[in-house]
C-alpha positions as CSV (number, residue, x, y, z in Angstrom):
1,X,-52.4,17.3,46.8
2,X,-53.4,18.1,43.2
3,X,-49.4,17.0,41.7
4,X,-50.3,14.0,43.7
5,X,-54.1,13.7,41.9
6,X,-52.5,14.4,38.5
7,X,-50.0,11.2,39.3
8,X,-53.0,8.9,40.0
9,X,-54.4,10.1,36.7
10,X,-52.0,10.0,34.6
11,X,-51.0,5.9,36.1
12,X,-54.6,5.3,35.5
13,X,-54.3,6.1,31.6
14,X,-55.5,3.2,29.4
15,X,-52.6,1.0,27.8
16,X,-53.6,2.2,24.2
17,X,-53.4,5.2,25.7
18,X,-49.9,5.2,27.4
19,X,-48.6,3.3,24.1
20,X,-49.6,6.3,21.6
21,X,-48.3,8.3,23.6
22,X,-44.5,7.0,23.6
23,X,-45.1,5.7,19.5
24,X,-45.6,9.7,19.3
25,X,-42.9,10.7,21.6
26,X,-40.3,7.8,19.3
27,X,-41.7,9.2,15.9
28,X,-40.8,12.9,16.9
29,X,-37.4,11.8,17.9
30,X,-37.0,9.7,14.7
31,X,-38.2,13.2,12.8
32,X,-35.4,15.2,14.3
33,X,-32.4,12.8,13.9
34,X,-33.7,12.1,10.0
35,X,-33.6,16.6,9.7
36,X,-30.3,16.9,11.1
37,X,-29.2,14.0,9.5
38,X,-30.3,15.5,6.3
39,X,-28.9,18.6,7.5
40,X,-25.7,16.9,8.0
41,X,-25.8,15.4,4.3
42,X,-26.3,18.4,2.9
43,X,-24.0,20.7,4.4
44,X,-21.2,18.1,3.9
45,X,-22.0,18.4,0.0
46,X,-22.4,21.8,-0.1
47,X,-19.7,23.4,-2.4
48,X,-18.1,25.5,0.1
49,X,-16.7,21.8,1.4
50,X,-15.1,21.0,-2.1
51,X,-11.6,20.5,-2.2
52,X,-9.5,23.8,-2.9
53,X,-5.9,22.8,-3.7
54,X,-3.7,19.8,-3.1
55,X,0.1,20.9,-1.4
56,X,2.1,18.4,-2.2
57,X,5.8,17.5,-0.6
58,X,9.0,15.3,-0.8
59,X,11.7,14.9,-2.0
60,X,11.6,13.7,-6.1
61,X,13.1,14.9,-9.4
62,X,11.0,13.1,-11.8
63,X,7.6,14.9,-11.2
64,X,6.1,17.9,-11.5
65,X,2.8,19.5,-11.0
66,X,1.7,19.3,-14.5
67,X,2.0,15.6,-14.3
68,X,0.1,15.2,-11.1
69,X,-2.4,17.6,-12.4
70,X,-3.5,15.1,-15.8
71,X,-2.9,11.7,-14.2
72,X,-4.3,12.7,-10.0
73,X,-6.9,15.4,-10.4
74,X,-9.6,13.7,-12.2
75,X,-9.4,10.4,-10.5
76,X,-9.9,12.3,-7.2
77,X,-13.6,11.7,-6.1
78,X,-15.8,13.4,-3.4
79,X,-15.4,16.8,-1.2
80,X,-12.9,17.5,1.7
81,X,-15.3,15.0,4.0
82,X,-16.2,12.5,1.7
83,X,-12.9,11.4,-0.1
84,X,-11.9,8.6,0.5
85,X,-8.4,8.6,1.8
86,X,-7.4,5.1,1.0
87,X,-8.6,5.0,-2.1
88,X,-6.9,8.8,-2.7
89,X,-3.7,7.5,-1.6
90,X,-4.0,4.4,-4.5
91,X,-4.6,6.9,-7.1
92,X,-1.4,8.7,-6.0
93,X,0.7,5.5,-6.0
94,X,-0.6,4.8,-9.6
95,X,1.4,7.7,-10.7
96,X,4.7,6.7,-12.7
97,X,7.6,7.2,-10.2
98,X,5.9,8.0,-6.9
99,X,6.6,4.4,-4.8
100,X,5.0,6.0,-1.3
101,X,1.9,8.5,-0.7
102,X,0.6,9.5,2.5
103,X,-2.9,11.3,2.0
104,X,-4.5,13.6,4.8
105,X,-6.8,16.3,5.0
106,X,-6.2,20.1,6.4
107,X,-9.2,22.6,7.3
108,X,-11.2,23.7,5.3
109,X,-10.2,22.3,1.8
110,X,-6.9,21.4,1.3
111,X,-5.1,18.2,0.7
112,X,-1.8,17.4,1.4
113,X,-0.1,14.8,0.2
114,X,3.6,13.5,1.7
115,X,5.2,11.5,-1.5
116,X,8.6,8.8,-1.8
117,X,9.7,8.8,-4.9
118,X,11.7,5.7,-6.5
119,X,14.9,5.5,-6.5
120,X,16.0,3.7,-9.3
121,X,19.3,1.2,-8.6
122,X,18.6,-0.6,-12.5
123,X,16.8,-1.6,-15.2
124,X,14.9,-4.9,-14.6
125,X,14.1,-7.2,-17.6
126,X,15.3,-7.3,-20.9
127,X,16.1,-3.8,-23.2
128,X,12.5,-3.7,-24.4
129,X,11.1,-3.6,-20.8
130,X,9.9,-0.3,-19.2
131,X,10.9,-1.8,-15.8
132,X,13.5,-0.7,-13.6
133,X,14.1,-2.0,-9.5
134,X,14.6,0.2,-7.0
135,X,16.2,0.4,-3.7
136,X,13.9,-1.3,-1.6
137,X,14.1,-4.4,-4.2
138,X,10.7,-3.4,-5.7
139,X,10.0,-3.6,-9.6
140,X,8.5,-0.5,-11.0
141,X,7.4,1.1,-14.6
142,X,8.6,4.7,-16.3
143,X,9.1,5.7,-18.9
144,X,12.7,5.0,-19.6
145,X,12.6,8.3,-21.5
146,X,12.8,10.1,-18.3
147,X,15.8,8.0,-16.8
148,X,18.9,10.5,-16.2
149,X,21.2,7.6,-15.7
150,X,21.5,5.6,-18.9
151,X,24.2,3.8,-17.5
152,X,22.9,2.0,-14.2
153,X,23.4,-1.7,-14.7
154,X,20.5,-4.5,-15.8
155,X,18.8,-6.7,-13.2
156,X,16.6,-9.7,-14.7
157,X,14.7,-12.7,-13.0
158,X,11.2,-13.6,-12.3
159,X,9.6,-10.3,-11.0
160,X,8.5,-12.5,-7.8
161,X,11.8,-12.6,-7.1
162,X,13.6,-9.0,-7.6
163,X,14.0,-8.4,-3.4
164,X,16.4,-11.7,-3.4
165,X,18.1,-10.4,-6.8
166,X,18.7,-6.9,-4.9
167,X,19.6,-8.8,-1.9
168,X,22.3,-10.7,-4.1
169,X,23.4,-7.5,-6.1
170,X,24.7,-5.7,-2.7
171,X,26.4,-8.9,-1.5
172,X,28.3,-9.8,-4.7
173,X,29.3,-6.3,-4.6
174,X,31.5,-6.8,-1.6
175,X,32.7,-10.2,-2.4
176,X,33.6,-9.0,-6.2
177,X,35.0,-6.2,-4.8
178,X,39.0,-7.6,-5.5
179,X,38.5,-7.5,-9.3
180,X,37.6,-4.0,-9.3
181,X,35.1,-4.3,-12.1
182,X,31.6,-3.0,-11.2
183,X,28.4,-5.3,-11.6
184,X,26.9,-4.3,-15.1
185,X,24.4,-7.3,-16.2
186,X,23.0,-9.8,-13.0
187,X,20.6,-12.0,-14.1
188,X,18.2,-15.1,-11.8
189,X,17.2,-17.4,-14.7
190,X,13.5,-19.3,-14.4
191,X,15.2,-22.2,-13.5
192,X,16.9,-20.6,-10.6
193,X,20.8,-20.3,-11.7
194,X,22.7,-16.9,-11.3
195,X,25.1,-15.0,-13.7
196,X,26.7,-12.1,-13.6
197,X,28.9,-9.7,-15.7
198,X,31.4,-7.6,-14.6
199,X,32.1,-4.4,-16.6
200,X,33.0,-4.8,-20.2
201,X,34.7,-8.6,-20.5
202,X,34.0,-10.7,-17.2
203,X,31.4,-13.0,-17.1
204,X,30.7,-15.2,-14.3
205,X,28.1,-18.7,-14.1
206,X,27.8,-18.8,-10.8
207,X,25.2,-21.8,-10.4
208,X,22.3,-23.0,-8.5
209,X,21.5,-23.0,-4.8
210,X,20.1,-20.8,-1.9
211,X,21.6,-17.6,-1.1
212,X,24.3,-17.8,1.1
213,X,25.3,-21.1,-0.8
214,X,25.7,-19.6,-4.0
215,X,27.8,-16.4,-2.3
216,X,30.5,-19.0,-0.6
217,X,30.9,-20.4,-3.6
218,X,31.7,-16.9,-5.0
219,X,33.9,-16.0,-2.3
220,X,36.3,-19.6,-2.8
221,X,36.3,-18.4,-6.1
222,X,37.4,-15.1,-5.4
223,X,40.3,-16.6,-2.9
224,X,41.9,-18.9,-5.3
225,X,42.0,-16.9,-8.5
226,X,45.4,-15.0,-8.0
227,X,47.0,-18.3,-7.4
228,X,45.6,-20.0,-10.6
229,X,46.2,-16.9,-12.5
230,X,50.2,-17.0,-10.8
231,X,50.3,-21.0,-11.8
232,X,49.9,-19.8,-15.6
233,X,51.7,-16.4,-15.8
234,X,48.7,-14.3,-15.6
235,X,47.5,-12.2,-12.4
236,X,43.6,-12.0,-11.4
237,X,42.9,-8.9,-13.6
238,X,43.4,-11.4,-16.6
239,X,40.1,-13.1,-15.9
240,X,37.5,-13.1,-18.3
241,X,35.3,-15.9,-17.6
242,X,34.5,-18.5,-14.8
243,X,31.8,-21.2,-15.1
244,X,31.2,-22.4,-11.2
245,X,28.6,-25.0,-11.8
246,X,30.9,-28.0,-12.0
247,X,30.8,-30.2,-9.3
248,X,34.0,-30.4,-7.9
249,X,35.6,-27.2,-9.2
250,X,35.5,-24.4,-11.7
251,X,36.1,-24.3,-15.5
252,X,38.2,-20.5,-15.7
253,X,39.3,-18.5,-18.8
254,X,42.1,-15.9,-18.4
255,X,43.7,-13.8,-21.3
256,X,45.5,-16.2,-23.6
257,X,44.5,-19.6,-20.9
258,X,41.9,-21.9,-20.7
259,X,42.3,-24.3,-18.5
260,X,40.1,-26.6,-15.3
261,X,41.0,-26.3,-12.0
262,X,39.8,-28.4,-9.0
263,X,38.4,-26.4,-6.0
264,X,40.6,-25.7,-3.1
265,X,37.6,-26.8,-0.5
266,X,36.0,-29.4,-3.2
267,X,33.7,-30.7,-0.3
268,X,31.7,-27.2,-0.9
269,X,31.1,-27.8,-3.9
270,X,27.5,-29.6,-5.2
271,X,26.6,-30.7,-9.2
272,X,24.5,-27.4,-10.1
């Protein structure tokens, strides 16, 4: 009987009452999530949470500690819970040479830090350029300083475009494959018209025209030299340079010849 009286009571509280009541019950909750909170805030900031040491792995030859340490380190903001890990992984990426960088964090304070290094394939742009292209078709800045291969071979185009000039490189390389010169100079002019040179003395206009276009026109090229070369004495190694940008044919210089020969397919063939 007297729960039953204290029920009655309590139901028969005035509403001003009953609604101080619950504003003081909300206020004292509010009080304890704003402490912890706090609490919360503070312990994340506390220096025991400050980041300890960054481990670093992959697989690269043009960087070292010392350089992470001077261009990383002090563009690194926040503790072990506060970085942000985007924004870490951006400053990483900024770093001469490193083309990849996956950031995470490891209890209590360390950072580790997964990098891809470029791999360079050749310089990009003219000899004053700090530019090289990798082999993903990417364009990238070092300092050419640093390059252990002074003899790769020179890319140039529009940077926009340096994917389709790699895609191009590797194809030509097949198709040029029979003149057994490597690929030391391939260039995408503004305009959109391809050249190439091929080691020392061949040089090659190889015209306008979408991708697979242009390499067909290469290829018929490629097919009919050794029997223009036989026609005038000479064999294909003799070739020095084509120009296939005339409509129905190709203008062709061999050692000691000059000479315009029509096409052997001259319906493939497009002004350019």
């Amino acid at each position: 009987m007297v729960n039953v009286m204290a029920v009655q009571i309590r139901d028969e509280l005035p509403l001003d009452i009953r609604l101080m009541n619950a504003t003081a019950s909300l206020i004292q909750v509010l009080v304890v999530i704003f402490v912890l909170a706090g609490l919360l805030w503070w312990g994340i900031r506390h220096p025991w949470f400050s980041l300890q040491s960054i481990e670093v792995s992959g697989d690269f030859r043009h960087l070292n500690g010392l350089t992470l340490k001077a261009n990383v380190v002090p563009r690194l903001s926040g503790n072990f819970f506060t970085m942000d890990m985007g924004q870490a992984q951006k400053v990483f990426e900024a770093v001469p040479w490193i083309r990849k960088a996956q950031v995470s964090r490891e209890f209590p304070g360390r950072l580790h830090v997964q990098l891809q290094e470029h791999q360079p394939i050749a310089f990009w742009g003219n000899e004053q350029d700090s530019k090289m292209i990798n082999d993903h078709g990417e364009v990238f800045v070092v300092n050419l300083d640093e390059v252990e291969d002074a003899n790769l071979p020179r890319f140039s185009g529009p940077d926009e475009e340096s994917e389709l000039v790699w895609r191009m490189h590797k194809r030509l390389e097949s198709v040029l494959q029979p003149l057994g010169q490597p690929i030391r100079v391939l260039n995408l002019s503004p305009r959109g018209s391809w050249s190439v040179q091929l080691g020392q003395r061949i040089t090659m206009e190889m015209g306008r025209g979408e991708e697979d276009e242009v390499i067909q026109r290469v290829n018929d090229f490629i097919n009919s030299l050794p029997v223009v070369a036989e026609r005038v004495g000479r064999k294909a190694v003799d070739l020095e340079h084509v120009d296939l940008r005339h409509a129905h044919g190709y203008a062709v210089r061999l050692k000691g010849v000059q000479t315009k020969w029509p096409a052997q397919k001259t319906n493939s063939y497009v002004t350019r």
